[in-house]
N, C-alpha and C positions, 0 to 999 in steps of 0.2 A: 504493500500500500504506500511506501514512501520512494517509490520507483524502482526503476527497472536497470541498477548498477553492474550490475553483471552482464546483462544482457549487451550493455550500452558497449561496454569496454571487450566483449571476446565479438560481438555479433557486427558492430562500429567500429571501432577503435582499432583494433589489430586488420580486420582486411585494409581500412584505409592506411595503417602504415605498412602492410604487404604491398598494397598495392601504388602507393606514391613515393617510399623513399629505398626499393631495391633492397629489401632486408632478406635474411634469409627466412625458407618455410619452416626450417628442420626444428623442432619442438628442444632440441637443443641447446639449440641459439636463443632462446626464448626464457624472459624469467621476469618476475613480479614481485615487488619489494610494497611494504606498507608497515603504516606506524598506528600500535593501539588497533581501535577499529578496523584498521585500513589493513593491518597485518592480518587481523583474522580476514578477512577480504582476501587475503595476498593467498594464504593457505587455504583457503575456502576453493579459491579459482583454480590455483592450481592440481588441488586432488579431483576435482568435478569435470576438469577439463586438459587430462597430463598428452593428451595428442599436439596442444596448444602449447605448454611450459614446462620446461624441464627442470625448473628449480624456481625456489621462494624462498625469500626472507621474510620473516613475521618478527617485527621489532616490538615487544612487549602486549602482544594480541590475548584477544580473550579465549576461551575456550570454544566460542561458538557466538553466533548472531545474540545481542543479548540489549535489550530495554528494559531491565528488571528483571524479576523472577521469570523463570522459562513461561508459564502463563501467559504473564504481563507483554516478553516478549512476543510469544505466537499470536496474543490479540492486536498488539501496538504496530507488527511490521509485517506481520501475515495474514491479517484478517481473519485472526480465528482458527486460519488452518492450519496443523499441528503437521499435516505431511508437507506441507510447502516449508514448515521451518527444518524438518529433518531434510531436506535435499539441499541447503545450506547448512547445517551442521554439520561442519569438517569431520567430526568422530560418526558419524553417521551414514556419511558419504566414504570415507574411510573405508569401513567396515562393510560397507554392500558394495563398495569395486572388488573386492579380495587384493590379489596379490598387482602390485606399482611395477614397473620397468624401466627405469631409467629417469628418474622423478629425485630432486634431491631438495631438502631444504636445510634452514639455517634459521634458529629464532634465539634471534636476540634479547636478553633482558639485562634490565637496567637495575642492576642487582651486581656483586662482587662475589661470584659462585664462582666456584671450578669449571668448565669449559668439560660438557657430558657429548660424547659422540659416539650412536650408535647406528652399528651397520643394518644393511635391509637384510633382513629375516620374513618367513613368511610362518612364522612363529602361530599364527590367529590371532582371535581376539587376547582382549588382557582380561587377566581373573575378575570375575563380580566382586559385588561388596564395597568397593573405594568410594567414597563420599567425593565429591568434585572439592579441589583446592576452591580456600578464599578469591574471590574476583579478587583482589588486590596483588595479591601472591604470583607475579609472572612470573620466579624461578617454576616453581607447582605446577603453572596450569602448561610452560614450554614443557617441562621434562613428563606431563600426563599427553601429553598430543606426541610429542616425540616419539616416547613410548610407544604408541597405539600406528602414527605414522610407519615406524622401523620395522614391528611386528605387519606391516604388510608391505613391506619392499622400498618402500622409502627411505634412503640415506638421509641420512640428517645429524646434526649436532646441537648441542642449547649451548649458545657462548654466551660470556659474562658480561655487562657494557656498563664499567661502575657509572654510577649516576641515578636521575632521576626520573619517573615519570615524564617527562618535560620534552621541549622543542628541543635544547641544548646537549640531552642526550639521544634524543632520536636523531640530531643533525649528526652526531659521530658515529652511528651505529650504521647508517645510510652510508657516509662516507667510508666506513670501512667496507661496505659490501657493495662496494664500487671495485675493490682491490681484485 
């Protein structure tokens, strides 16, 4: 109900830079960086759509699409509809592709952790029971998507990026995943 972002940017946005500045097709070459909301966006797009991007950075992102309580959000961005938010919920979308191929990510938090990198496995799902980390807790919620990512083929690592929720850290996190 608050538009159609995903659509705009794989269905708009990528043909018209295929098509006007000579980039390559190969899903390779391709990759999608975002901060906070925009991260879970980043990881969002690219498990929904890994023909498209071969890797993503999620700079401090959430767990999934979120306006509040899962409720709060399936009514406020979904109208209501609880399968329209699972086909945007990166762990949900995740877990109904099965096993990734060539798919890699990198989530950044603005936190001073040890730097966790785990290989693709096609392990399954992760054991029941876990309570979802605090929304606030980006160490938590990178290394529970990490997890869940790696366990179906997805290379990925949670790196540290001391600092804050803030511009000033997500402006260094960006520039390193320019390197």
């Amino acid at each position: 109900v608050r538009g159609n972002a995903a659509d705009h940017l794989t269905k708009d946005v990528v043909p018209y830079i295929l098509s006007n500045f000579g980039v390559s097709r190969d899903s390779a070459n391709w990759g999608i960086v975002g901060w906070s909301a925009g991260g879970t966006c980043a990881l969002t797009l690219s498990v929904m759509h890994p023909e498209r991007f071969g890797a993503f950075v999620d700079i401090d992102g959430q767990l999934g699409p979120t306006a509040g309580t899962k409720q709060q959000t399936i009514a406020r961005l979904f109208g209501g509809d609880a399968d329209a938010w699972a086909a945007f919920d990166p762990r949900t979308v995740i877990a109904k592709h099965g096993a990734y191929s060539g798919l890699s990510g990198w989530f950044a938090v603005s936190v001073d952790t040890p730097t966790v990198y785990r290989a693709p496995t096609d392990a399954g799902p992760l054991p029941a029971g876990d309570t979802d980390p605090n929304p606030e807790d980006h160490a938590a919620i990178a290394n529970r998507l990490s997890q869940s990512a790696s366990s179906h083929g997805i290379e990925c690592a949670v790196v540290p990026n001391p600092g804050k929720h803030d511009f000033s850290s997500a402006a260094s996190a960006f520039a390193v995943a320019q390197i």
